[in-house]
N, C-alpha and C positions, 0 to 999 in steps of 0.2 A: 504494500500500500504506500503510496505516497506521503512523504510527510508535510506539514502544513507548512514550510518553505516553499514547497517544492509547489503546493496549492495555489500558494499566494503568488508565486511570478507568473502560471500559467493564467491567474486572471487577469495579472496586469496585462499580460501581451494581446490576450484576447481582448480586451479592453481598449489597446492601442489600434491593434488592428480594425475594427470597427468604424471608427472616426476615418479611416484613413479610406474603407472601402465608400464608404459613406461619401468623400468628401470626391472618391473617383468615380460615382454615379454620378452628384451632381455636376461634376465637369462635363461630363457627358452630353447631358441635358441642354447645358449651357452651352455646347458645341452643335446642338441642332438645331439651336436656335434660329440661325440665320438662314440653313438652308432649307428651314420647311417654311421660312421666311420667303423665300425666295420664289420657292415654289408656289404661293401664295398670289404674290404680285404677278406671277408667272398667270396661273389660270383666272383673275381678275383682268388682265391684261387681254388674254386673249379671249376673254369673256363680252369683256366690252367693245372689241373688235380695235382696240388698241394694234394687237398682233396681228395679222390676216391669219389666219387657219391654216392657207397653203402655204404659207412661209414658213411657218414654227406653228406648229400642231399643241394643245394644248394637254398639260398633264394626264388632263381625265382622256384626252384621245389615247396618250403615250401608253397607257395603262392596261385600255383598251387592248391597245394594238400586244403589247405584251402579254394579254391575257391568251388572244387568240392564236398567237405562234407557239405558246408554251402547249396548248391545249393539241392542236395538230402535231407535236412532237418535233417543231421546227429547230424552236428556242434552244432545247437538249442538246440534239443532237449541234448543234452551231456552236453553242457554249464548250462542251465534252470537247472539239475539235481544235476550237481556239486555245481551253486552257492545254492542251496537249504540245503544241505549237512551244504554246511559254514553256511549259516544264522541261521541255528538252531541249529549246535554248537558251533557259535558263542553265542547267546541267552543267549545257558546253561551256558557256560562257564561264561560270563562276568557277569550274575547276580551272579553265585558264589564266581569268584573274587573281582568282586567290595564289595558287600555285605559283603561279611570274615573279607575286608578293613578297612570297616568303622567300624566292630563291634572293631577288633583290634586296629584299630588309635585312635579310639577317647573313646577308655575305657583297662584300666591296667589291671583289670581283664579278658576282653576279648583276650587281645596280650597275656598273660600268657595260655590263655587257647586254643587261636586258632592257635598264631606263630609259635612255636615248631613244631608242626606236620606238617605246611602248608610248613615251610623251608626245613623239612624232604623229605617230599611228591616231593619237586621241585625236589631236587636234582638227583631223580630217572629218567632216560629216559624212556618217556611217553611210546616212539615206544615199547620201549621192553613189555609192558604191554600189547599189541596188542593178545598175543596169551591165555591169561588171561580172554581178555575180550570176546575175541571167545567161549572160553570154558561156561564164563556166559550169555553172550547173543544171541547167534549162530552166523551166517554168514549173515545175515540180513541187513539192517542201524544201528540198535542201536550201536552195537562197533564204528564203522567209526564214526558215531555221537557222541559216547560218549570219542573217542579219541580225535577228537576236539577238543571237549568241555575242555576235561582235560589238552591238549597244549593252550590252552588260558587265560584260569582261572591265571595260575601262574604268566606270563607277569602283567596282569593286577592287580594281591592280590600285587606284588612285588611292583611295583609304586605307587598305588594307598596309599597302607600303607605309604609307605617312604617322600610321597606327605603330607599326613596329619599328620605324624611326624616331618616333615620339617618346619611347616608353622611358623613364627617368634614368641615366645611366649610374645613379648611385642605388638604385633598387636593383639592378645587371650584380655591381659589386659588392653589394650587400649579399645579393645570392652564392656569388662566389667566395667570399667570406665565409658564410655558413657550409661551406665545401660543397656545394652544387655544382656537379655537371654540365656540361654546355646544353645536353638535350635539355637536363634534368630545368634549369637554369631559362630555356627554351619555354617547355612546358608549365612550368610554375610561375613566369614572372613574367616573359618578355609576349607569350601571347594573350594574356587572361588583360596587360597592360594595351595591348591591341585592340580586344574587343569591341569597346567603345567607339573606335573609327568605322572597325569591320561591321557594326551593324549600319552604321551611317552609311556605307558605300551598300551594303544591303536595299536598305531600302530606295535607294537613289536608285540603284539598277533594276528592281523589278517595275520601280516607276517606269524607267526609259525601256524595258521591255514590253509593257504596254502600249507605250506610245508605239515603239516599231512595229508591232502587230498588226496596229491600227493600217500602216502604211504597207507592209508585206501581204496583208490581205487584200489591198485593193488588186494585187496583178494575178489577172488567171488564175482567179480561184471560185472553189466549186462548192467548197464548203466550210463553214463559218459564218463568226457574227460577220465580218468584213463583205461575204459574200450575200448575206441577209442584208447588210445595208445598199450594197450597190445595186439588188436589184429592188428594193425597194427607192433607188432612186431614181431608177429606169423610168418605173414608173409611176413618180412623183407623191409616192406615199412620206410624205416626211415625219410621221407619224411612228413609222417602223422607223427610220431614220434616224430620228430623236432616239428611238428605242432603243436601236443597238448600242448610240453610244451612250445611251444609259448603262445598257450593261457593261459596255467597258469600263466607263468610270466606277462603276459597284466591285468589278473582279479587280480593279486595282486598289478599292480604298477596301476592298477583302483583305488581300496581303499586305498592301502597309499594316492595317492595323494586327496580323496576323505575327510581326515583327515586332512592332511596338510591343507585345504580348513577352515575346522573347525577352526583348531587352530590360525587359519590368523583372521575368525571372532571372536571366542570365545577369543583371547588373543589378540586382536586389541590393545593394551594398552602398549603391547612390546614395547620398543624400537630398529629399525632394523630387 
């Protein structure tokens, strides 16, 4: 049995904890403020013929129209295909940036030989390489997958390096003081001190993997949200239009906040 020590901290923390969940609902709240705000002036607007209808289709149309594609089995199958797309250019990408990272951060001859070209590389717009990768891969997945890939990689090489270049060099030799390892040294201090960048370049890239999507799915494709929007703009449904990139915007504020979630566990240790 527990002793009443032992009682008494378990109600403090529960105690603490409570205000604190409490105090992360109401941010919440306070966070939807604006956009059901929005949304708001949105269907008054195109209520009172503020908006034309055929221009920008009104909420309750968007709704609509999202009811009825979900219902025919459209929405599914488009959403399943799209997030497929990201996840394995997500995959590619992030093993390659991360990976670049650590050869770069945590060796001088690696950052000589891999940072040059990799800073080179960013600074190119990915999009524009699109008609590039047509030409080497066809009109297939690979480009779209491999355009991904390559708007990802760079968020992530970018922090991830700056993360492990950042980390205090007196907590490095504190480690080695305490007779640590290079791995050892490695794993205990110089990446858990990284983390904090590596989720920033996280989420920055599954951002910019969104948006590529958006843009990979408009060439020759057959299915998907991308594909659901362009023929709905064939013909002139801007209704479904609206709709899909509703859902784009949902499956990206999906995984942001899916990361936020992480960093709240993984970096419980913040203060605030």
């Amino acid at each position: 049995m527990p002793g009443p020590e032992v009682a008494r901290l378990v109600g403090m923390t529960t105690l603490a904890t409570a205000p604190a969940k409490r105090q992360r609902r109401t941010a919440g709240l306070r966070r939807a403020i604006s956009p059901l705000a929005l949304l708001a002036l949105w269907q008054i607007a195109s209520t009172t013929g503020v908006l034309p209808a055929d221009k920008l289709s009104p909420p309750s149309d968007v709704v609509t129209a999202l009811i009825d594609l979900w219902q025919a089995g459209a929405l599914q199958d488009a959403v399943g295909i799209s997030v497929q797309r990201v996840l394995i250019g997500f995959a590619l990408g992030a093993t390659a940036g991360v990976g670049l990272a650590l050869v770069a951060g945590l060796s001088r001859t690696g950052e000589e030989a891999i940072d040059p070209p990799m800073q080179m590389l960013r600074t190119l717009p990915h999009f524009g390489l699109l008609p590039l990768f047509i030409l080497w891969f066809g009109i297939d997945e690979t480009p779209k997958v491999t355009l991904i890939a390559l708007g990802v990689a760079f968020p992530l090489y970018v922090n991830t390096f700056a993360g492990i270049r950042g980390v205090d060099p007196k907590l490095i030799d504190a480690g080695r003081a305490l007779g640590l390892s290079w791995s050892e040294r490695i794993r205990h201090v110089i990446l858990p001190g990284a983390l904090p960048s590596a989720l920033v370049g996280l989420r920055l890239s599954l951002g910019v993997a969104w948006l590529t999507l958006i843009v990979a799915e408009q060439i020759n494709t057959t299915a998907g949200i991308g594909f659901l929007v362009s023929d709905a703009a064939a013909f002139s449904r801007t209704d479904e239009v609206v709709g899909g990139l509703l859902v784009y915007s949902l499956l990206g504020l999906l995984t942001d906040s899916f990361v936020r979630l992480i960093e709240r566990k993984a970096l419980a240790w913040r203060v605030g």
